[in-house]
N, C-alpha and C positions, 0 to 999 in steps of 0.2 A: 714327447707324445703323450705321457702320461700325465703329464701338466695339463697339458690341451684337455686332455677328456675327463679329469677332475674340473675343469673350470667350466667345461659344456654343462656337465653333470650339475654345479651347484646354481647354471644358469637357469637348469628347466626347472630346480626346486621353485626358483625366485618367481618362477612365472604362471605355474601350479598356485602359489599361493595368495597371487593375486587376485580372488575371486571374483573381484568387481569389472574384470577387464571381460569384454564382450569374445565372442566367436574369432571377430574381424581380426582385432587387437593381437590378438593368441598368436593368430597362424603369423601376421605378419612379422610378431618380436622373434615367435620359434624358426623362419624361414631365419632372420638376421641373426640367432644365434649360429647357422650352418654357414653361414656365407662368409667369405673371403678370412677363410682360416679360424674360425670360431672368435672372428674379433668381436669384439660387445656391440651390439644393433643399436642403433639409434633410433627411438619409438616416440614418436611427439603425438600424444593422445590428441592433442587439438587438433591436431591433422585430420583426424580420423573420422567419418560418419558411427556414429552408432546407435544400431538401432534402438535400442531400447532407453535412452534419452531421450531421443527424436519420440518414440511414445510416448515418454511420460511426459513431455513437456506441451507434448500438442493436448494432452488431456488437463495439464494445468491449464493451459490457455486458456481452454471449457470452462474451466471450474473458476477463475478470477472474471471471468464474463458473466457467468451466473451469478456473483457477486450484485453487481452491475444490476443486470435483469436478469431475474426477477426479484434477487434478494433483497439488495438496495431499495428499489421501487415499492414492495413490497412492506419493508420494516421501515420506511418514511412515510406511508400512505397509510397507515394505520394508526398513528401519531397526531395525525390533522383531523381537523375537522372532514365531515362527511363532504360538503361543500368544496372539499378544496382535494377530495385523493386521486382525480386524474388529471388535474396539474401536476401534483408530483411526480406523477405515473411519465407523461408527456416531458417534465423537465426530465427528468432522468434518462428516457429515450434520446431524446432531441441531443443532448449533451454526448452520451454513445456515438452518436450518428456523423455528430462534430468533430469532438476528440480524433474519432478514427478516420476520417478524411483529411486533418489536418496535422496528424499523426505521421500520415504516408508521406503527406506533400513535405515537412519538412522537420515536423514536430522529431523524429525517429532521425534524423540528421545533427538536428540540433543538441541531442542529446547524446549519441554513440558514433557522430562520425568523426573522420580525423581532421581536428582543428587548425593544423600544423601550427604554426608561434603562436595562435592564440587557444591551442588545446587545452589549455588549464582554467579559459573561462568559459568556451566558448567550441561547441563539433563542428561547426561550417555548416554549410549546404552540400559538399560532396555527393551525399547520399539522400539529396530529396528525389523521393518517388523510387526507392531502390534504383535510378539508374548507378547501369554499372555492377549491382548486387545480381548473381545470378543463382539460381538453385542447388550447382555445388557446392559455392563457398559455406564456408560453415562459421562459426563463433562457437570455439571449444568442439564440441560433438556434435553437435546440432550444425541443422542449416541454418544460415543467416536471416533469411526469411524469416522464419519460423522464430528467432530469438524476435525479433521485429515487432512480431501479431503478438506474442508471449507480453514484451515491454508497452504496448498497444494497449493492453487489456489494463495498466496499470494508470495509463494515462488518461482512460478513461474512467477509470474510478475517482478519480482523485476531484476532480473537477465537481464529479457527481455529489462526490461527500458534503461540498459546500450547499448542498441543494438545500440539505435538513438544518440551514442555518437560517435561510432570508425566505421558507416556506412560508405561503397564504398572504402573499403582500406584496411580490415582486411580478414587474412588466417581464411580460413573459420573452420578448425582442432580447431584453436585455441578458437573462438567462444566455441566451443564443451567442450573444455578441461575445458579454464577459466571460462568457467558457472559454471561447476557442480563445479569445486574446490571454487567457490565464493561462491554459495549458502549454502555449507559446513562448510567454514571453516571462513567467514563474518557475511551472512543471519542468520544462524542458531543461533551461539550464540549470536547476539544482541537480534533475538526472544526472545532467553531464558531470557538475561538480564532483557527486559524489561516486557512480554506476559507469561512467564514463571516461574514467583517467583526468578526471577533472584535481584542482586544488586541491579541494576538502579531503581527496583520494589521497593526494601524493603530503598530506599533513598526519594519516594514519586512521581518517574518521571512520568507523563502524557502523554499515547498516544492513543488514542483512537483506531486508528484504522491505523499507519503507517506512521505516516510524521517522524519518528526516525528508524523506524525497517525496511519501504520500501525507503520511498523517499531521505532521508538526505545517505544514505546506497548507495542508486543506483547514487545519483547527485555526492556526495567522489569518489564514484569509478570511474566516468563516468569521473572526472576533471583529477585524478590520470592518467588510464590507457590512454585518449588522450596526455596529457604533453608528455609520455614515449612514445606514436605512433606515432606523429607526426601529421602536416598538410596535409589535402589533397592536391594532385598536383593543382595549380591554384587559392589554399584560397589569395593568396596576392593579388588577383585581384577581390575577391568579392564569390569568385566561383560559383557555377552553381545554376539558381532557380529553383524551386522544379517541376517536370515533371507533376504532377495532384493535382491540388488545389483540386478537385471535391474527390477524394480521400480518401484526408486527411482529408475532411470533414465529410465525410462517417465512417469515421476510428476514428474522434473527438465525434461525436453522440454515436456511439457504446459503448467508453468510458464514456461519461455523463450516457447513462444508465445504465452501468456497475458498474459505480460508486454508484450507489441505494445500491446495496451488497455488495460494497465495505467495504463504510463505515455503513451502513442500518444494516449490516449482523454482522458487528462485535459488535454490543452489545450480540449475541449468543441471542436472545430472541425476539418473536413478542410483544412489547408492544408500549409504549410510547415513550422511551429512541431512539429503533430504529424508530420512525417517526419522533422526532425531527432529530434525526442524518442526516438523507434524507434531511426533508425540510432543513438544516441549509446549506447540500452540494449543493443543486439547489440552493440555494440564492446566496452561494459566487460563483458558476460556473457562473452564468447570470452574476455577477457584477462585477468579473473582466474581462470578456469578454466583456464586454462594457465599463468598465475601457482602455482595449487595447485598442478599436475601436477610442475612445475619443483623446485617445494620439497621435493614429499616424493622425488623421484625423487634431490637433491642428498642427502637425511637419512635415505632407507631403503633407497636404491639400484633402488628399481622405483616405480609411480603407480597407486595404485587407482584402481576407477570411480568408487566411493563421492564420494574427494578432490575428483575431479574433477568432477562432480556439485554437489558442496557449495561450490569456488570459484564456480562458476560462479552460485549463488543470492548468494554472496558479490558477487559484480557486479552482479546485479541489484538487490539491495537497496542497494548504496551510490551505486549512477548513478537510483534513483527521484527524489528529490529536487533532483536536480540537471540531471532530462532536459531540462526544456522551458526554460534557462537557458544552457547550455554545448553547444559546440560538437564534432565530432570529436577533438580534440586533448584537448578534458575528460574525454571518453567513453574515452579509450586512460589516463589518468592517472590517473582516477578506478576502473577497474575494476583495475589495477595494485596501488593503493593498496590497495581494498579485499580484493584477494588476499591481501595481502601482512598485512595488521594483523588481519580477520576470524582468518585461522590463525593467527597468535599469538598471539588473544581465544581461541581451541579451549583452546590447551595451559593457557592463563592460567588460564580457569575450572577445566575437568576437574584439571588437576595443580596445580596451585600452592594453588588456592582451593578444590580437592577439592568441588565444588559441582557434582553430576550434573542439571544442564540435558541431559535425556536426545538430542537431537537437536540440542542447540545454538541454541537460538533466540534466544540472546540475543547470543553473540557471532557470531553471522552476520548476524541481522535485526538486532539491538538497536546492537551495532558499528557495524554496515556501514552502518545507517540515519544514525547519529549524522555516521559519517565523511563521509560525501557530504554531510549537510546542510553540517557545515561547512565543506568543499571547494566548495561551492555559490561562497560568499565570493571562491574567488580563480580560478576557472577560468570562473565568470559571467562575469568585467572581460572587457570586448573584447582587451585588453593578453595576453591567455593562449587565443585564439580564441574565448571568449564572446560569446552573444549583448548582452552590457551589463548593466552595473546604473546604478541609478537612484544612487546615492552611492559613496563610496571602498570598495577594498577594507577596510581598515581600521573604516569605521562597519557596514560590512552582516557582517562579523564579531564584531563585540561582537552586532550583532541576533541572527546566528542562535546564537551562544552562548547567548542569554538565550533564546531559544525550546530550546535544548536542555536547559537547567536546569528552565526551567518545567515542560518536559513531562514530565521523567524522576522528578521532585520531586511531581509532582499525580499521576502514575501510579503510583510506588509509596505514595502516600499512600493512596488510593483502593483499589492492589490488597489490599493489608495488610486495611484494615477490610473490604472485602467477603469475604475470607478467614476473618475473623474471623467474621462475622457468618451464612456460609456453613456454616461447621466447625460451630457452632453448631445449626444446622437440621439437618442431615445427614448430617453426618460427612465426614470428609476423604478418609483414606486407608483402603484395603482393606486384611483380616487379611494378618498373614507368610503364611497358608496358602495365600490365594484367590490374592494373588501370585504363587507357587510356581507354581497350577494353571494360572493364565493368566485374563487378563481374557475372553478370548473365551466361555468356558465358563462363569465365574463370575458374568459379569453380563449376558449374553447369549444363554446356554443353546447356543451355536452354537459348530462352528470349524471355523477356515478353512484346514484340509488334514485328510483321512481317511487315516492313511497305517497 
């Protein structure tokens, strides 16, 4: 008997000091330590609703949708000409509107449902249109729903990101069509691959939160489908600077705080995991934006906003992958880095490679996603203030190499024929003239200054 109530006794210490375990959690494990002779309760947290997940996650939702709109919409419409900021405004909409229709119907199936023998490449349809999914079930603590609209917000970013790539040139149809078929037939199953119990999963690949499944995704496709669009009219001569710095700064902020949920949200849980995740993206967000500022201030002698603006999504995108892994020290190394390579990716594309990626989305997002994932490898090890990896730095480096190939290799495979297949139906690019006129006017009947 005195065994019995030393083993009760050192069960409540063990669940006292659990502090992350909700109200729910508590009573259930403390009813299970009293029941059937003080034998040890069996507590499967996924089982569980809990509230204050269920909160935070539905406020990440928020916060990776204002990414979206108005952040996104906002920090690419500032960038363009005057001519052309409620096309962006309208692409970026129009693409939301898509993604999340096609998200429900099948896109959210394809990615997390259960594949059965072809699970490793491929979620089924199971789960088109949540039949089947109902309000209780959960995924981990959360309702399954709700992980759904969470993963929703990401699919709709993704597509969106390609916007600032074939801006002030492209049939607006086309926009329409090549979204939804990207996020289809691209997005979805590298979700699965990697988010989904997919291959790239069960080979060790590391993404925390998107620098393989959004950004390295959107900067491939964004490289691809400009090569095949071509240059804007007048890129040989530098083309045109951006109509509202004040904007796109507007539009850069939105995204910093967006980014809380971004990556904040994808640990799916309020604890610790998601506040490292936070502080470690505010770290490398601040430091490669100061990183920019530094550079161009040593090579032009003064620091635009623009620059600084643009480091600063350069840090974000390269500490995505890498949030919910690495520690403060990652976060300061990793936004550094991505300072630092993102702006040599600028000059590499634009001059060297003369390849007008109009907004840079491939060597900011496409870069900086790459670079983090594989920074992921050596700033995860405890040995560098990481939270740990499960193997050497060494084996989880070849991993995430091979997830960086996979993905960059399926996505331009994919972006190419939907391209193809698009140009096709549609048509690609608008006349030299409607160019000239500005997309606002030309395919929108609307514009966005009366002056």
């Amino acid at each position: 008997m005195t065994q019995l109530i030393k083993q009760g006794i050192a069960r409540l210490k063990w669940f006292f000091a659990q502090r992350s375990l909700s109200k729910s959690r508590f009573v259930i494990g403390f009813l299970g330590l009293f029941g059937s002779g003080l034998l040890p309760a069996v507590v499967h947290a996924q089982d569980v609703l809990d509230s204050g997940d269920t909160a935070w996650i539905l406020v990440a939702t928020a916060l990776v949708l204002l990414m979206t709109l108005p952040g996104l919409a906002f920090f690419y419409s500032g960038l363009v000409r005057s001519i052309n900021v409620l096309s962006v405004m309208m692409q970026c909409c129009v693409v939301a509107c898509v993604s999340s229709i096609l998200w429900l119907a099948v896109g959210y199936s394809i990615a997390f449902g259960d594949g059965g023998a072809a699970n490793a490449w491929f979620g089924g349809f199971g789960k088109s249109f949540l039949i089947g999914v109902g309000v209780d079930d959960l995924t981990g603590t959360i309702p399954e729903v709700l992980f759904c609209l969470f993963q929703m917000t990401f699919a709709i970013i993704t597509p969106a990101l390609i916007i600032g790539a074939y801006a002030e040139r492209i049939k607006f149809m086309h926009v329409v069509l090549f979204s939804g078929f990207w996020m289809l037939i691209v997005y979805a199953p590298v979700a699965h691959w990697i988010w989904g119990g997919g291959f790239l999963a069960d080979l060790g690949v590391l993404d925390f939160a998107g620098g393989l499944v959004v950004h390295a995704t959107a900067g491939t496709a964004a490289l691809v489908l400009v090569i095949m669009l071509g240059p804007r009219n007048g890129f040989s001569h530098g083309g045109s600077p951006p109509h509202n710095p004040g904007m796109t700064m507007a539009g850069a902020a939105l995204l910093w705080v967006g980014w809380y949920g971004f990556n904040g949200g994808s640990a799916l849980t309020a604890g610790g995991n998601a506040a490292m995740a936070v502080l470690v993206t505010h770290i490398s967000a601040a430091t490669a934006a100061l990183v920019w500022v530094v550079i161009e201030n040593l090579r032009f002698g003064k620091s635009s906003l623009v620059g600084l603006v643009t480091g600063l999504i350069a840090g974000l995108a390269s500490i995505t992958p890498a949030s919910g892994f690495v520690g403060p020290v990652g976060g300061l190394a990793i936004g550094f880095a991505g300072g630092v390579v993102c702006y040599l990716a600028v000059d590499w594309v634009k001059v060297k490679l003369v390849i007008d990626d109009t907004l840079d989305v491939f060597a900011v997002h496409g870069v900086g996603g790459v670079l983090g994932t594989i920074l992921t490898a050596i700033f995860g090890a405890t040995t560098f203030g990481g939270l740990g990896l499960e193997v050497s730095i060494g084996k989880q480096l070849v991993s995430q190499l091979t997830g960086v190939v996979v993905t960059m290799a399926w996505t331009a495979l994919g972006t190419w024929l939907i391209v193809l297949v698009v140009r096709k139906l549609v048509g690609l690019r608008v006349d030299p003239a409607d160019e000239s006129e500005g997309l606002d006017y030309v395919a929108h009947g609307e514009r966005g200054y009366h002056l």
